[in-house]
N, C-alpha and C positions, 0 to 999 in steps of 0.2 A: 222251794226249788230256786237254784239261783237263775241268773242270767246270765248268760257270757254273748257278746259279740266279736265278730271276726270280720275284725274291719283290715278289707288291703289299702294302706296306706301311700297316698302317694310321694312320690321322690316332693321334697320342701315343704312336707308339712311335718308341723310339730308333734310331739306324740303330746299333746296337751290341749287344754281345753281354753287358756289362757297366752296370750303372748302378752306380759307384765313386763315394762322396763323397757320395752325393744322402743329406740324411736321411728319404729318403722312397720307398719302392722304386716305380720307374716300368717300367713295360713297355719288357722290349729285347728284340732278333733271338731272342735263346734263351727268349724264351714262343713260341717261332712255330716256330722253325728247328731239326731235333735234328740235321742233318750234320753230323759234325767235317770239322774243314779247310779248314771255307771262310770268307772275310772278304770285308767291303764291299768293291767296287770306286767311292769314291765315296761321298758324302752325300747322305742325303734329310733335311729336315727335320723334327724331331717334330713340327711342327703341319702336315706338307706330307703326303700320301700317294702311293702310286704305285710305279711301276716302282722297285726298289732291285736293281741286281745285285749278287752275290756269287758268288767262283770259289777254287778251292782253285790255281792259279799266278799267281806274281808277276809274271809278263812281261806277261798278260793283265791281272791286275788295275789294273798301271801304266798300260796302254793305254789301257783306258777309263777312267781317271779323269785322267788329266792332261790339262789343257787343252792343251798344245801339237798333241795330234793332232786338236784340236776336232771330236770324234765329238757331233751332234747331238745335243740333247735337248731331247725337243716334250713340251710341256706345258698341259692342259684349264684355265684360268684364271678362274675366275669372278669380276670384279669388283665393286667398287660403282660403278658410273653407268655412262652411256650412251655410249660409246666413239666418239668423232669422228675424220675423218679427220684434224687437227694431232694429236694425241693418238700415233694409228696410227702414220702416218709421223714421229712423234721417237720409238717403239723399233725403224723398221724404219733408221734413221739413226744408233742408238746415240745412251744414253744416256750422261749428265755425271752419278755419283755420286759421294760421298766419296773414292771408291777410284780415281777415273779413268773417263775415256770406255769404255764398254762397245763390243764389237764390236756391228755392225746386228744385229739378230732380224728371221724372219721372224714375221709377226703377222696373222693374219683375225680376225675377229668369227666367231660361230657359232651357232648354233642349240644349244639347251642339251643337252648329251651324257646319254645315255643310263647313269648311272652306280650301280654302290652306292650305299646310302643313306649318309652321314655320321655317325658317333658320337660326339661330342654332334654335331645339324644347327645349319649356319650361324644365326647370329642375321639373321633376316629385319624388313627397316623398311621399312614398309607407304608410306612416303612416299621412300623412295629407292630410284630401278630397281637392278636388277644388272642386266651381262648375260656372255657367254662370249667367251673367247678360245682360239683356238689360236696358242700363242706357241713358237718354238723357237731355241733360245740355241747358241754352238758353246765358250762357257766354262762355268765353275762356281764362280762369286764367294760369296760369304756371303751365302745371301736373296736372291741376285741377282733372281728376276725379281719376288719381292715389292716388291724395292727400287725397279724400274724401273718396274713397274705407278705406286709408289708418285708415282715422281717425275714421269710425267704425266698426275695428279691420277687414279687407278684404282686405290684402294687394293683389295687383292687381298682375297677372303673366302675363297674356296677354292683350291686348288692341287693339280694332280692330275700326275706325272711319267708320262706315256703311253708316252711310248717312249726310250729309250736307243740311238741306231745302228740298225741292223734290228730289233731287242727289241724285245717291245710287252709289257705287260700283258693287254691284250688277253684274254679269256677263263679271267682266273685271279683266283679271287675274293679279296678284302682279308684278309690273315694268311694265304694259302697261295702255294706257288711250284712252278715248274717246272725240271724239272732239265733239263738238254740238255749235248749234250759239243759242243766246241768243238777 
């Protein structure tokens, strides 16, 4: 049986277990993580928080992290401005970035989620709304959904990876994980 853990990662750590080359030591998995064995399945990004799995077998970890088996991943989005329905429906119709049309997302507006607080917290501008998304992708591009908020005009402020497949973060507080066999 494998292992999988479901570590929520905090906003400025690396999804790694090494920070190699940096002159400057940044927080990776192993200030959080003491398991041997196990590696990402998959990317979060250091300024993204959230759901990060990691599992100690390779057939698993390929699974979840390659896009061709496009295993969901919904994510808490807080933008800047006020989210209209053109807006909505160009990322539930997929987006034109750099890299190529992106598959549709599904995408609601929301009521602002109930979350940890932020370390450093969002820069707040008292003259531009934010408001929430629940946004869920079936690939895993560079920044992808930063990019796509980006590109109609919702530049992203926070970014929280809620759930992966059935995995949720859900009830597991930022820098701790849960183990589960698989």
């Amino acid at each position: 049986m494998a292992r999988l853990l479901l570590f929520n990662k905090p906003y400025g750590v690396l999804s790694q277990f090494t920070d190699k080359g940096s002159p400057t030591a940044r927080a990776t998995l192993s200030d959080h993580i003491a398991v041997k064995g196990v590696y990402p399945a998959g990317r979060l990004d250091r300024d993204s928080e959230g759901l990060l799995l990691l599992c100690d077998d390779g057939k698993l970890q390929a699974r979840i992290a390659d896009p061709r088996f496009k295993l969901p991943k919904t994510y808490l989005v807080q933008v800047e401005g006020d989210p209209q329905t053109p807006a909505l429906d160009r990322l539930r119709e997929g987006v034109l970035l750099n890299d190529g049309l992106t598959l549709p997302a599904e995408v609601e507006r929301i009521d602002e989620p109930s979350l940890w607080p932020r370390d450093p917290p969002i820069r707040v501008r008292q003259s531009v709304p934010d408001s929430w998304l629940r946004l869920t992708i079936c690939e895993g591009r560079n920044r992808q959904v930063r990019r796509m908020t980006a590109a109609v005009g919702l530049p992203t402020l926070r970014l929280v990876r809620w759930s992966v497949g059935d995995w949720t973060v859900s009830g597991i507080a930022p820098g701790a994980f849960r183990q589960i066999s698989v």
